[in-house]
Short mmCIF file of the C-alpha atoms (twelve columns), coordinates in Angstrom:
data_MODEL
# 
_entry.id   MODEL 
# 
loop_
_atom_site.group_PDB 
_atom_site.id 
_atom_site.type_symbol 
_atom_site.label_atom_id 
_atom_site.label_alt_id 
_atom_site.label_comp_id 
_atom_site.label_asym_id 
_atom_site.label_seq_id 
_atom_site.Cartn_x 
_atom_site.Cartn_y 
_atom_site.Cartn_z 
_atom_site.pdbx_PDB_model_num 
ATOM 1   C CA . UNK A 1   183.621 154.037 68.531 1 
ATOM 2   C CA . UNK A 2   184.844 150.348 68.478 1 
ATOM 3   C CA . UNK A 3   185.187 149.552 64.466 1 
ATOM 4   C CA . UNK A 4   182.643 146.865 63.724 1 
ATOM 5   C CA . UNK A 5   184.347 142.912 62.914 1 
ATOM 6   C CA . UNK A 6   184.233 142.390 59.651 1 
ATOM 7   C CA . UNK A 7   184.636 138.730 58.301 1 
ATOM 8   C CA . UNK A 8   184.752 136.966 55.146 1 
ATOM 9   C CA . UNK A 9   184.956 134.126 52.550 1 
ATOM 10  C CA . UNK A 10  186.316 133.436 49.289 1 
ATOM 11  C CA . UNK A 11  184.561 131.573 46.624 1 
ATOM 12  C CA . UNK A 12  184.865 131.199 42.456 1 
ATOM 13  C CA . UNK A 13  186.718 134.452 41.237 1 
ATOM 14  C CA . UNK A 14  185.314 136.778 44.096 1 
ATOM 15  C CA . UNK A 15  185.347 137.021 47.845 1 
ATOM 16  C CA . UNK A 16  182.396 137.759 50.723 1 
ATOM 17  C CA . UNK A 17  182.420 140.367 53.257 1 
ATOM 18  C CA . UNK A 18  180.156 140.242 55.786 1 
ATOM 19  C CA . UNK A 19  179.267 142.822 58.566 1 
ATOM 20  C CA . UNK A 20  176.903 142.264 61.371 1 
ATOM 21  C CA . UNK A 21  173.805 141.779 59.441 1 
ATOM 22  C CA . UNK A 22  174.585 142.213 55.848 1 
ATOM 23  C CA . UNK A 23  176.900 140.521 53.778 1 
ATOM 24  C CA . UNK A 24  178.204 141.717 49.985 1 
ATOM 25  C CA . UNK A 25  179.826 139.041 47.286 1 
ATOM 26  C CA . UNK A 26  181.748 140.368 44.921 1 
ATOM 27  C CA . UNK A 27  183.099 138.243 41.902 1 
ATOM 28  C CA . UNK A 28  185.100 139.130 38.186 1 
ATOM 29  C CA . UNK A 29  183.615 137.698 35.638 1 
ATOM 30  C CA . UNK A 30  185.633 136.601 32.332 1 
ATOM 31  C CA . UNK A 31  184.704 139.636 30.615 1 
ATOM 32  C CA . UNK A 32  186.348 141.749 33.838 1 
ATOM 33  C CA . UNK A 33  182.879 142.965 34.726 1 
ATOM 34  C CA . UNK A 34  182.312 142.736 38.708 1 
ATOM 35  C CA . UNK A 35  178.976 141.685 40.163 1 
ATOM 36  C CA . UNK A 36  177.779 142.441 43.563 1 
ATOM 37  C CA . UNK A 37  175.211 140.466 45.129 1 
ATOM 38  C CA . UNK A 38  174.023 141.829 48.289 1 
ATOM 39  C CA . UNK A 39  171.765 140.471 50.995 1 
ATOM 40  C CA . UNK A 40  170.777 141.395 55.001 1 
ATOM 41  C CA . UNK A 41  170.976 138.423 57.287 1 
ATOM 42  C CA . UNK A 42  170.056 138.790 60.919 1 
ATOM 43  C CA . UNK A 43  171.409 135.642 62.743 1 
ATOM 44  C CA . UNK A 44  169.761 133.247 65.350 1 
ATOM 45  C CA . UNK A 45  171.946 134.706 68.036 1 
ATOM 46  C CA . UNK A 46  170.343 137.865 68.241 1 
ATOM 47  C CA . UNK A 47  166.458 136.608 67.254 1 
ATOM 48  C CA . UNK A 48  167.242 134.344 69.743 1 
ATOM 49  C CA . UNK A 49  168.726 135.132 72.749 1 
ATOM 50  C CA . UNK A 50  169.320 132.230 74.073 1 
ATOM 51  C CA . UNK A 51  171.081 131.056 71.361 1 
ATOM 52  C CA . UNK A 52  173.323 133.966 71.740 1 
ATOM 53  C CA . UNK A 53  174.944 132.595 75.059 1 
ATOM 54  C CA . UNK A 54  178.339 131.484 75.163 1 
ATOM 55  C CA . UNK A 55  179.283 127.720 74.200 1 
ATOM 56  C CA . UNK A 56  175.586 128.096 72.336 1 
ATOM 57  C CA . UNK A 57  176.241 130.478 69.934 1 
ATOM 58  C CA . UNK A 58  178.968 128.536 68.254 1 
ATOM 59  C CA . UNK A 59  177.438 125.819 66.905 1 
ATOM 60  C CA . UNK A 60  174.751 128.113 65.401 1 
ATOM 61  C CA . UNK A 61  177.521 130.351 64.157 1 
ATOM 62  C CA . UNK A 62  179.276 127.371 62.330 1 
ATOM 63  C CA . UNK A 63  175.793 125.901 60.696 1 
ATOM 64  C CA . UNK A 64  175.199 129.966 59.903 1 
ATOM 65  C CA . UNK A 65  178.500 130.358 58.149 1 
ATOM 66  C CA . UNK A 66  177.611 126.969 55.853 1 
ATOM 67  C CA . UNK A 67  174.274 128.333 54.874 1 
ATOM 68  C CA . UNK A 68  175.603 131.537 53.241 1 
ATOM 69  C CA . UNK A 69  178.925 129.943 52.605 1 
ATOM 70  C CA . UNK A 70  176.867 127.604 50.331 1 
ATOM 71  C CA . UNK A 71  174.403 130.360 48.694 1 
ATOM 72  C CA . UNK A 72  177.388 132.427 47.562 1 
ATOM 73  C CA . UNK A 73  179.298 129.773 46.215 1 
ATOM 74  C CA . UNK A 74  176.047 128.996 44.664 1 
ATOM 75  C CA . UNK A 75  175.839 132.192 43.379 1 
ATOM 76  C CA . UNK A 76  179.319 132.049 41.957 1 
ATOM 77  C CA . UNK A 77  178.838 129.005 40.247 1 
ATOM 78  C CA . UNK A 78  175.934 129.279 38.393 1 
ATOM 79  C CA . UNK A 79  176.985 132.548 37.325 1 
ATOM 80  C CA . UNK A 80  180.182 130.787 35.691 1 
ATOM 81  C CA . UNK A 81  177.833 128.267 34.181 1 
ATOM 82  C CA . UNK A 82  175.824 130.724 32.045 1 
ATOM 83  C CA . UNK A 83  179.052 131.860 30.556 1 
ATOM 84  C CA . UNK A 84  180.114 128.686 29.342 1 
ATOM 85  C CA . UNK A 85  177.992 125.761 27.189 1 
ATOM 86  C CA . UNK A 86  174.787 125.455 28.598 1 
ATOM 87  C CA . UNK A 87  173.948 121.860 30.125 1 
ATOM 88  C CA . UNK A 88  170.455 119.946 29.691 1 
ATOM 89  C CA . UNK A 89  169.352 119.615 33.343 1 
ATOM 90  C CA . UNK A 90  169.557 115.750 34.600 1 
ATOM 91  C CA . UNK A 91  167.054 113.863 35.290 1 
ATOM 92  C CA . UNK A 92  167.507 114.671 39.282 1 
ATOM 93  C CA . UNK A 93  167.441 118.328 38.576 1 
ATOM 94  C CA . UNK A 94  163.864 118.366 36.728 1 
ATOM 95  C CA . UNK A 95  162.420 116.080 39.485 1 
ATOM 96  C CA . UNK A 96  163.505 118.910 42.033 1 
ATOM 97  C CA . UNK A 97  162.604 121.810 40.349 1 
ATOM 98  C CA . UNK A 98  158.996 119.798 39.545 1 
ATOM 99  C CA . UNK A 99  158.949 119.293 42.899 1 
ATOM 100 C CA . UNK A 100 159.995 122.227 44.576 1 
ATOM 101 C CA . UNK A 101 159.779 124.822 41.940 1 
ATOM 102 C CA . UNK A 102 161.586 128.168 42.792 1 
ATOM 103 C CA . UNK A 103 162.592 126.418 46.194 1 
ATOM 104 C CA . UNK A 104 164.838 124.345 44.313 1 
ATOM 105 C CA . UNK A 105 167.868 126.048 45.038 1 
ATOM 106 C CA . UNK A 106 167.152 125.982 49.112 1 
ATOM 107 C CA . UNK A 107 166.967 122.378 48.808 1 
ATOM 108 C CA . UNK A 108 170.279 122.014 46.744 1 
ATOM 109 C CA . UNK A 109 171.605 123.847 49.397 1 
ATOM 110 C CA . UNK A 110 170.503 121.998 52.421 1 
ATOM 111 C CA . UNK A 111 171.155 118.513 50.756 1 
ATOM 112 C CA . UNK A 112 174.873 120.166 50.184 1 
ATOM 113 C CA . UNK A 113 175.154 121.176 53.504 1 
ATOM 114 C CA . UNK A 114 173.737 117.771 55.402 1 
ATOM 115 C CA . UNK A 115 176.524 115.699 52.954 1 
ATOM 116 C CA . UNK A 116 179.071 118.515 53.249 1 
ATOM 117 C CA . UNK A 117 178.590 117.628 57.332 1 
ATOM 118 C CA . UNK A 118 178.461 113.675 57.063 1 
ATOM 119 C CA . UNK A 119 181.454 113.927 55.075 1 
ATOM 120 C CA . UNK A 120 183.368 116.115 57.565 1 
ATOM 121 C CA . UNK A 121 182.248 114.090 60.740 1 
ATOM 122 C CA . UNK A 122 182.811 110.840 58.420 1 
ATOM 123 C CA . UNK A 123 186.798 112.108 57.701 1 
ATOM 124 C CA . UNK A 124 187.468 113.928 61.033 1 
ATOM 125 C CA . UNK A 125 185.514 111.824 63.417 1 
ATOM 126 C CA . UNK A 126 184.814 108.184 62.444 1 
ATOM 127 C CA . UNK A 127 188.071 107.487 60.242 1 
ATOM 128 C CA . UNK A 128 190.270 108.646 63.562 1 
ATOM 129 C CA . UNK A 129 188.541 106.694 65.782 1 
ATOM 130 C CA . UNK A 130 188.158 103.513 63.477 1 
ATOM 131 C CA . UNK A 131 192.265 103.563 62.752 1 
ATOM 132 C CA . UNK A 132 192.905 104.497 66.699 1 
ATOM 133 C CA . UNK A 133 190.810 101.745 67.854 1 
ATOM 134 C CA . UNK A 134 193.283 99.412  65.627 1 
ATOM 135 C CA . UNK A 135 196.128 100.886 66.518 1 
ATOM 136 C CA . UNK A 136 194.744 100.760 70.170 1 
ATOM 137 C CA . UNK A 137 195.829 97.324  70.164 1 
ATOM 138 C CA . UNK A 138 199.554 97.959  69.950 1 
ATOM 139 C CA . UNK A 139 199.177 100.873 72.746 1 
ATOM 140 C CA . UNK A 140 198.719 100.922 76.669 1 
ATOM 141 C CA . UNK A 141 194.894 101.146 78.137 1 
ATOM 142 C CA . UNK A 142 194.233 104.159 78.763 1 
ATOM 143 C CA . UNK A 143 193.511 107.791 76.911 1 
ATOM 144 C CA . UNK A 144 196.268 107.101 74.465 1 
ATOM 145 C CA . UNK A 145 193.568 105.660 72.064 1 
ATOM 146 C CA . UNK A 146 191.790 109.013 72.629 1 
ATOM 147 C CA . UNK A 147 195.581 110.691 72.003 1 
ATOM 148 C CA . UNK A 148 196.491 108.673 68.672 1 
ATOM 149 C CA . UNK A 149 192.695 109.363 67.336 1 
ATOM 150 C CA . UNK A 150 193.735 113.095 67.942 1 
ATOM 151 C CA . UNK A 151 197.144 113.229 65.664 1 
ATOM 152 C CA . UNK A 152 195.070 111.174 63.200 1 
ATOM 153 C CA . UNK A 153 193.045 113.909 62.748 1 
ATOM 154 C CA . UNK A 154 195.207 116.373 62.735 1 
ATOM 155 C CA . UNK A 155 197.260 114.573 59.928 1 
ATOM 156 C CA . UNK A 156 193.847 113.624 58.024 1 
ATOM 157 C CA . UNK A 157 193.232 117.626 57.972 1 
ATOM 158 C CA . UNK A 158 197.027 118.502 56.763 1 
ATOM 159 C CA . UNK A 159 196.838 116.068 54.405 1 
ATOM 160 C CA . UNK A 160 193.172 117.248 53.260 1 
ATOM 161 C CA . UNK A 161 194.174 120.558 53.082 1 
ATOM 162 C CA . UNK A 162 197.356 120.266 50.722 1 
ATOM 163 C CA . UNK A 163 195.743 117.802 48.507 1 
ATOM 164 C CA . UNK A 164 193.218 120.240 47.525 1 
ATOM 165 C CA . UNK A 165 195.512 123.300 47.093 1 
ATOM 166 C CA . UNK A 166 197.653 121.259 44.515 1 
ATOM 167 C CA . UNK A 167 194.229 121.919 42.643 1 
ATOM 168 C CA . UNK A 168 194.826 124.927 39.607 1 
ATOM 169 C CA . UNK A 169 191.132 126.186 40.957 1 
ATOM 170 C CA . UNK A 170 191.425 125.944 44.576 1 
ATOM 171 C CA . UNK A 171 194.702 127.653 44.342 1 
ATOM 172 C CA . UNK A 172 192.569 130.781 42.708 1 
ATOM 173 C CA . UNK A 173 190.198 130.684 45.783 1 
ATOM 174 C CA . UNK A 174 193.088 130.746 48.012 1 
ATOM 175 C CA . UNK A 175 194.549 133.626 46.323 1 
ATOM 176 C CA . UNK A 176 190.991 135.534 46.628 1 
ATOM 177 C CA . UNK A 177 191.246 134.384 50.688 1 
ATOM 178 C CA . UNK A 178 194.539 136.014 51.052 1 
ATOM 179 C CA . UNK A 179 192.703 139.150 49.186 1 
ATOM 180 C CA . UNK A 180 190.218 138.683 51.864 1 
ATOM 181 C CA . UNK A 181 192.341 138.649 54.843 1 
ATOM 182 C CA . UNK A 182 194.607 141.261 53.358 1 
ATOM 183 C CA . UNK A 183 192.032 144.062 53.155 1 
ATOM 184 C CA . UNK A 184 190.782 142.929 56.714 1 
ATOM 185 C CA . UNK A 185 193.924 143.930 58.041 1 
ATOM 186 C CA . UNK A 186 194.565 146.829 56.788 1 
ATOM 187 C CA . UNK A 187 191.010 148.153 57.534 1 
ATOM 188 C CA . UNK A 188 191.972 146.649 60.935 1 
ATOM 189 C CA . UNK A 189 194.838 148.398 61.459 1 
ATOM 190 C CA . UNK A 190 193.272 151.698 59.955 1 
ATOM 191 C CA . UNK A 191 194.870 152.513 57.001 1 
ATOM 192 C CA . UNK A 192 192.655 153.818 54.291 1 
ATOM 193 C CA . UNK A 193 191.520 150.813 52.560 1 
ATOM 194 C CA . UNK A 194 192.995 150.962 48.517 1 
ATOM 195 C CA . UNK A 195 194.508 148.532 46.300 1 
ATOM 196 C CA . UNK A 196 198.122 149.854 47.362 1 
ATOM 197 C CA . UNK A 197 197.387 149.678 51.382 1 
ATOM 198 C CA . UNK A 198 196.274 146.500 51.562 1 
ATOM 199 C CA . UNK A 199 198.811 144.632 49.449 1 
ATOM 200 C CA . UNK A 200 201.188 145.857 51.907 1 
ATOM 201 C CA . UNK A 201 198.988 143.650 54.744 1 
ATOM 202 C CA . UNK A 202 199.578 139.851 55.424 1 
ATOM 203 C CA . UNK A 203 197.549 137.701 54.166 1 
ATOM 204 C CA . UNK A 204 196.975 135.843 57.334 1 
ATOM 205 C CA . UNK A 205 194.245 136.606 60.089 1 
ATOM 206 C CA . UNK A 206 193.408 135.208 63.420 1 
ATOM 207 C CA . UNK A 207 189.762 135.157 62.962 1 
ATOM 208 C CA . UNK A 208 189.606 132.819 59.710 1 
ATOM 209 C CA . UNK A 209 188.259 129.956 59.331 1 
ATOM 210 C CA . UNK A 210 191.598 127.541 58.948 1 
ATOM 211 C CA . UNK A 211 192.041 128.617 62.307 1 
ATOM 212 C CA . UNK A 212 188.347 127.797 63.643 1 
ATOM 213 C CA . UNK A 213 188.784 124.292 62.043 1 
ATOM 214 C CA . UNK A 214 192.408 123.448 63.807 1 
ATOM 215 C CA . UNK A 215 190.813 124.832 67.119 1 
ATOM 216 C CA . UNK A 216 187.954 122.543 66.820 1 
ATOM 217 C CA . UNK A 217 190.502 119.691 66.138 1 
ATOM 218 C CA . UNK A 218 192.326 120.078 68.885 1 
ATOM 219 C CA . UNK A 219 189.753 120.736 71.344 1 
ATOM 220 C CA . UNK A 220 187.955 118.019 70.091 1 
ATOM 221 C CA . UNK A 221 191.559 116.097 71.587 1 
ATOM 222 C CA . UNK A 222 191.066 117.752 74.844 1 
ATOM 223 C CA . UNK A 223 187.534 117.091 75.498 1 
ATOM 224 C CA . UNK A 224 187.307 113.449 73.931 1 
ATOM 225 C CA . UNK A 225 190.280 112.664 76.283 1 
ATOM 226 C CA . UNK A 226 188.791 113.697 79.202 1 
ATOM 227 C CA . UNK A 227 185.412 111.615 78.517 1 
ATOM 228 C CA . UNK A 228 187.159 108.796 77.768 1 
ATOM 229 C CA . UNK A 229 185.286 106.141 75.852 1 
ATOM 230 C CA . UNK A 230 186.911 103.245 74.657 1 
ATOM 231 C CA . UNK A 231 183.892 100.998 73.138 1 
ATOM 232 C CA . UNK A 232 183.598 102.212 69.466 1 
ATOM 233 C CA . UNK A 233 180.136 102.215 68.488 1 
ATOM 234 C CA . UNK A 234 179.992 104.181 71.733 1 
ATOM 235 C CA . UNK A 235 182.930 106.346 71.162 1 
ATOM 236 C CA . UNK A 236 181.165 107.109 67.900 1 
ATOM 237 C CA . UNK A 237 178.030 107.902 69.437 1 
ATOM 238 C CA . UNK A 238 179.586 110.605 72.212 1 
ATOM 239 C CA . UNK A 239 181.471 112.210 69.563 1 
ATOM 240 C CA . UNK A 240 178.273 113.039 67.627 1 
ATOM 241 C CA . UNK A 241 176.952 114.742 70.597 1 
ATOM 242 C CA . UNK A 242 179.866 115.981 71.841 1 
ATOM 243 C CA . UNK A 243 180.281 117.867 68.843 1 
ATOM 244 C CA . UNK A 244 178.215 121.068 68.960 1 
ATOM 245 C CA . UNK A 245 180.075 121.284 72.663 1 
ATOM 246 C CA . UNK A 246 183.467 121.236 70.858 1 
ATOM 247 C CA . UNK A 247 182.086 124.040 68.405 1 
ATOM 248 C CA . UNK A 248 180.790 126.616 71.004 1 
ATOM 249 C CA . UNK A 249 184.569 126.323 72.871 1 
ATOM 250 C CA . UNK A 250 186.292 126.612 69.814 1 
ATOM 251 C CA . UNK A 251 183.969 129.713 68.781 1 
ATOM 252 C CA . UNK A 252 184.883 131.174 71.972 1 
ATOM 253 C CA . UNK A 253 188.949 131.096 71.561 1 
ATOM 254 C CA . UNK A 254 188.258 131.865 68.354 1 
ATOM 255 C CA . UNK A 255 187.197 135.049 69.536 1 
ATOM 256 C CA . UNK A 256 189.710 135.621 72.131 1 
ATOM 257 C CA . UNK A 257 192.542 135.270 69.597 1 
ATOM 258 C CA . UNK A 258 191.048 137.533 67.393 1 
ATOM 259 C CA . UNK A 259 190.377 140.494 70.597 1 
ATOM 260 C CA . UNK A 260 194.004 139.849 71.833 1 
ATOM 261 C CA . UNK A 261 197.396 140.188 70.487 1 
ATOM 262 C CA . UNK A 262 200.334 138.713 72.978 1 
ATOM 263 C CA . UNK A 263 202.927 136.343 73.400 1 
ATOM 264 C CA . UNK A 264 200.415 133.494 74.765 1 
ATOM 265 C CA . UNK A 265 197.295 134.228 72.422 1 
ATOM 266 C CA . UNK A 266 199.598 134.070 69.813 1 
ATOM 267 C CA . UNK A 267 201.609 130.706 70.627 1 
ATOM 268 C CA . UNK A 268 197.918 129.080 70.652 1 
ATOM 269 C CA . UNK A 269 197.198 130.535 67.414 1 
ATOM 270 C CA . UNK A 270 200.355 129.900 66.032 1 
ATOM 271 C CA . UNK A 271 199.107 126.361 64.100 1 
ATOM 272 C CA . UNK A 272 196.175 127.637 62.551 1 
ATOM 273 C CA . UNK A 273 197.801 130.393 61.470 1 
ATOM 274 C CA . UNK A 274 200.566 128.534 60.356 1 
ATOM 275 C CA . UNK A 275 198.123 126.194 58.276 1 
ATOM 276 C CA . UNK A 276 196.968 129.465 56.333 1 
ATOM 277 C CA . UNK A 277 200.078 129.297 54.550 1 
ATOM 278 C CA . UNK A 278 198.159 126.690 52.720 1 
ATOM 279 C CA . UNK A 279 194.954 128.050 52.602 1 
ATOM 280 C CA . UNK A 280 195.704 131.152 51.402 1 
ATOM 281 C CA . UNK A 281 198.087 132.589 48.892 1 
ATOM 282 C CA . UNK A 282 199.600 135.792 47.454 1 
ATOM 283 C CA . UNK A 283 196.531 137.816 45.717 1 
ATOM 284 C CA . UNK A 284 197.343 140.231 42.507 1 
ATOM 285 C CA . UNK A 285 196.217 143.577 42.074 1 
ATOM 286 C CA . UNK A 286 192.782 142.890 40.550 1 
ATOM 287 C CA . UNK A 287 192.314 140.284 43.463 1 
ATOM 288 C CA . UNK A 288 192.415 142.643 45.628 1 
ATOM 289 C CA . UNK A 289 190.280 145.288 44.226 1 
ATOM 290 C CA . UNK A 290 187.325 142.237 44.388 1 
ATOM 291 C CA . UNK A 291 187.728 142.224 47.707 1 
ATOM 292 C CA . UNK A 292 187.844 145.538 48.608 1 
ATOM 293 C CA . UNK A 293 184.912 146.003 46.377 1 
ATOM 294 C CA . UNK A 294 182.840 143.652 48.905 1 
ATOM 295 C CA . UNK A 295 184.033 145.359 51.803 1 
ATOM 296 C CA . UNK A 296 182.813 148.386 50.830 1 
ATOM 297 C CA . UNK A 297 179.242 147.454 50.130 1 
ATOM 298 C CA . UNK A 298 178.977 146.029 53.342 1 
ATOM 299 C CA . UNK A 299 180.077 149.735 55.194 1 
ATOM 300 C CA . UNK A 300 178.375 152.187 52.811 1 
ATOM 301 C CA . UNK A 301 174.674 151.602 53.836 1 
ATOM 302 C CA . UNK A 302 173.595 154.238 51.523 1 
ATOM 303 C CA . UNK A 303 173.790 152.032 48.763 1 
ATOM 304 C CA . UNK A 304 172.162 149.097 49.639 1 
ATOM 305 C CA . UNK A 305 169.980 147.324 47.293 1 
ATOM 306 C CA . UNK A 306 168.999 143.242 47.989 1 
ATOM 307 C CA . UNK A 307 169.333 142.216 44.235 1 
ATOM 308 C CA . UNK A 308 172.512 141.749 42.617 1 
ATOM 309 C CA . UNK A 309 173.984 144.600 40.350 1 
ATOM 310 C CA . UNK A 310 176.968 144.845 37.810 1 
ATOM 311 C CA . UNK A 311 179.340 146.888 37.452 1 
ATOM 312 C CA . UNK A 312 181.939 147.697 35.063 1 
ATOM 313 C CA . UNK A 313 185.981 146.925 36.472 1 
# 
């Protein structure tokens, strides 16, 4: 029987695990308590099934993985806040929850999630093609505008991603990503999954996310090339629909990396991968038994509650 694909995410002092339709967060507290929150999901791909086809069920995938990447670092966060001083709600806040009332937090979340995307398409999209198009001046007609917007973005994403792991607390979710991927692998490769097994593993995986973002860069190269536009406003305008294209091709590699393991597959993979040695870092001990905490509440279905739970370390 084919072992199921287990994913993940890292947020505030704990990690995700998610399996098919369930998904477990597990995060340490400051008192070394752990606390599971646990919760089914059934995605639009299979309600749906014609959201489920190929080159579709990317972009539904992607906006998936921002709702529950947003409720668990939700989660996180306000759990962190009601250890520390407690804060008089602003102004905005009581106008929401006055408004909304206990579906506040769904509207935090998709107000998150629509800036979250406007700045993304903002720093990836309309930044490259605003520099290429003055740089475009200095270059030959052609698809080198489309070419120079490319490396921009690919720069803009480097430089995104190191800027932020210079940061003390975004260097403590990267070591929490490498727990992640670590206990992946070595359920993956199928050793028994303990603290000492899976700090043997790497800390680098072919199915993360780093490696879905750098594959939707440089398709995004590929496919604006080949369309070609060199008016901005319409450049602009085809790279906002272009965009849930460039998602469902990079979903699909994204899966074909992660089924196969040879020479070629791995080549193509090689710059994601190689940009995890950012975006993740060497976990400790206890950073490792969060994860693996997660992952097992997302196999052992005998246990399955949907409220959250604590537990002692």
């Amino acid at each position: 029987m084919e072992k199921p694909s287990i994913g993940g995410q890292a947020v505030i002092e704990g990690v995700m695990m998610r399996n098919n339709e369930k998904y477990a967060t597990a995060v340490r507290t400051s008192d070394q308590k752990i606390v599971l929150d646990k919760r089914e999901y059934v995605s639009l791909t299979k309600r749906y099934k014609i959201l489920g086809l190929p080159l579709i069920r990317g972009g539904v995938a992607f906006l998936e993985s921002m709702v529950i990447g947003m409720k668990i670092l939700t989660f996180s966060a306000e759990f962190f806040e009601v250890e520390g001083e407690e804060q008089a709600p602003s102004k905005f806040e009581k106008f929401l929850e006055a408004k909304f009332g206990d579906r506040m937090n769904d509207i935090v979340i998709a107000i998150s999630m629509v800036l979250a995307l406007a700045l993304s398409i903002g720093l990836f999209f309309i930044v490259p093609a605003f520099l290429s198009q003055i740089m475009g001046r200095f270059l030959p007609e052609g698809r080198w505008m489309n070419l120079m917007d490319g490396i921009i973005r690919i720069l803009i994403l480097i430089g995104y991603v190191y800027l932020i792991s210079r940061m003390k607390d975004i260097q403590r979710v990267f070591e929490y990503h490498g727990a992640e991927h670590k206990t992946i692998n070595c359920y993956e490769s199928g050793d028994e999954v303990t603290i000492e097994n899976v700090m043997k593993h790497s800390r680098f995986h072919k199915r993360c996310g780093t490696n879905f973002i750098f594959i939707i860069v440089t398709v995004s190269i590929v496919v604006l090339t080949i369309i070609n536009v060199q008016t901005f406003w319409l450049r602009i305008g085809v790279r906002l629909l272009a965009l849930p294209l460039i998602a469902g091709i990079s979903y699909e590699l994204l899966k074909i990396f992660g089924k196969f393991d040879n020479g070629l597959i791995n080549i193509f993979a090689s710059p994601g991968m190689a940009l995890q040695r950012i975006t993740t870092r060497e976990p400790d001990e206890s950073q490792v038994e969060i994860a693996i905490t997660a992952f097992l509440n997302v196999l052992v279905e005998d246990t399955w509650k949907d409220e959250p739970i604590d537990e002692s370390a």
